[in-house]
C-alpha positions as CSV (number, residue, x, y, z in Angstrom):
1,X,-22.0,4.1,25.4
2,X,-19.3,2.6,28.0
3,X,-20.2,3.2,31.8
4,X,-16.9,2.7,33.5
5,X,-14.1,4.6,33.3
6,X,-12.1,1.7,31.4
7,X,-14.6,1.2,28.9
8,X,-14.8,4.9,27.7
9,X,-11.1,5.2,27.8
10,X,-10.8,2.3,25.8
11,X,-13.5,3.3,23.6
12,X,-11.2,6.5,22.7
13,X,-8.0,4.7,22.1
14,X,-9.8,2.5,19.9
15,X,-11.2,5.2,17.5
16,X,-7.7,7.1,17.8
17,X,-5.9,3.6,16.4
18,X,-8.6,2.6,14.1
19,X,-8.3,6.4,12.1
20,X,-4.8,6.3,12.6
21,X,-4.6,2.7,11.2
22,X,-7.1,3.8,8.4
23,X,-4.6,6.4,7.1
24,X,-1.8,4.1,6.7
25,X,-4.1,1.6,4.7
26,X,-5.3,4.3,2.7
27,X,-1.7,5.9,2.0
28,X,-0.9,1.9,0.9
29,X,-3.8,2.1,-1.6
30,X,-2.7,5.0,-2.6
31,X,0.6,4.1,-3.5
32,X,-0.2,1.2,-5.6
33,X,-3.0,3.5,-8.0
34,X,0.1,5.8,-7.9
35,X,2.5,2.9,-9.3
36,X,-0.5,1.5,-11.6
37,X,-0.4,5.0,-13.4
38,X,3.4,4.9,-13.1
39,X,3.2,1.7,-14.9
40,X,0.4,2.1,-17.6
41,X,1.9,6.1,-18.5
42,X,5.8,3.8,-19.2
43,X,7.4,5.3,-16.3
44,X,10.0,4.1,-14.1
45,X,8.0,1.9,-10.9
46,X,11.3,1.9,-9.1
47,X,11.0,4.9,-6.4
48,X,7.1,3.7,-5.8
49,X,8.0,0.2,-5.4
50,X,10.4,0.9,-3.3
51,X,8.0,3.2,-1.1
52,X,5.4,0.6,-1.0
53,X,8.1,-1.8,0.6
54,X,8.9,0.5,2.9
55,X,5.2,1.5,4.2
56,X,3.7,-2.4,3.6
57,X,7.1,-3.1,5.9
58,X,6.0,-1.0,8.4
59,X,2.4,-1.5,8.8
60,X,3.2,-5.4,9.5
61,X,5.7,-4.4,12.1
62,X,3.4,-2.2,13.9
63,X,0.5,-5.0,13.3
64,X,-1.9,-2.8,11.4
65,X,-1.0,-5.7,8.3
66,X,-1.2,-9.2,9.0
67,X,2.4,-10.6,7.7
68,X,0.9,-12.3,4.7
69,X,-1.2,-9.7,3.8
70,X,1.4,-7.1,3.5
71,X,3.6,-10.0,1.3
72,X,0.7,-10.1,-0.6
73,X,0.6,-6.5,-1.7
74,X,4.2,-6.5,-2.2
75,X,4.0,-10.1,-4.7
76,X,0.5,-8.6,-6.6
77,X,2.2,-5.3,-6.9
78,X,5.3,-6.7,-8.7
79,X,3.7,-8.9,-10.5
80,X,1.8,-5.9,-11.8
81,X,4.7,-4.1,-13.0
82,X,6.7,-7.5,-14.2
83,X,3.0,-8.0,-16.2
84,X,2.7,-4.5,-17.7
85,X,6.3,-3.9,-18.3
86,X,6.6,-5.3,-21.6
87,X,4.0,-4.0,-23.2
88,X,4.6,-0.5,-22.1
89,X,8.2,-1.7,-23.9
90,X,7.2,-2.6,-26.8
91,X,4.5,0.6,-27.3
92,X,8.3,2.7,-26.8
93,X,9.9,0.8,-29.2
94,X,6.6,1.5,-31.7
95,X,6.9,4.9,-30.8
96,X,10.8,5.4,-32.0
């Protein structure tokens, strides 16, 4: 434990950012299983890509992701759904 004043007040802004920072990553991962099942059930991945964007975009600009990490879930993400896209197509087309 901290013994100045500093130290122990930094010690609780650190855990309030780290489980702050935690939820965001974890709401990121969440989002992409959410688009994988999108993707694998042949749903539409627009609306979840979209929101993945939009919370990747955010946690670089409040520097909880590094900028090339937060490209990096964006790229594997689509790359994901550009992948599995035309198999899920051609299982609809079996289908009809």
């Amino acid at each position: 434990m901290p013994n100045k004043k500093a130290a122990i007040k930094d010690l609780k802004q650190t855990k309030k950012r780290t489980l702050r920072n935690s939820l965001i990553k974890r709401n990121i991962k969440e989002i992409i299983k959410k688009g994988k099942k999108a993707v694998i059930g042949g749903q539409k991945v627009d609306e979840i890509s979209k929101e993945l964007q939009k919370v990747v975009d955010k946690a670089v600009k409040n520097n909880i992701l590094k900028p090339n990490a937060g490209n990096r879930k964006k790229s594997r993400f689509a790359d994901m759904v550009k992948r599995v896209a035309p198999v899920s197509e051609a299982k609809v087309e079996d289908k009809k």
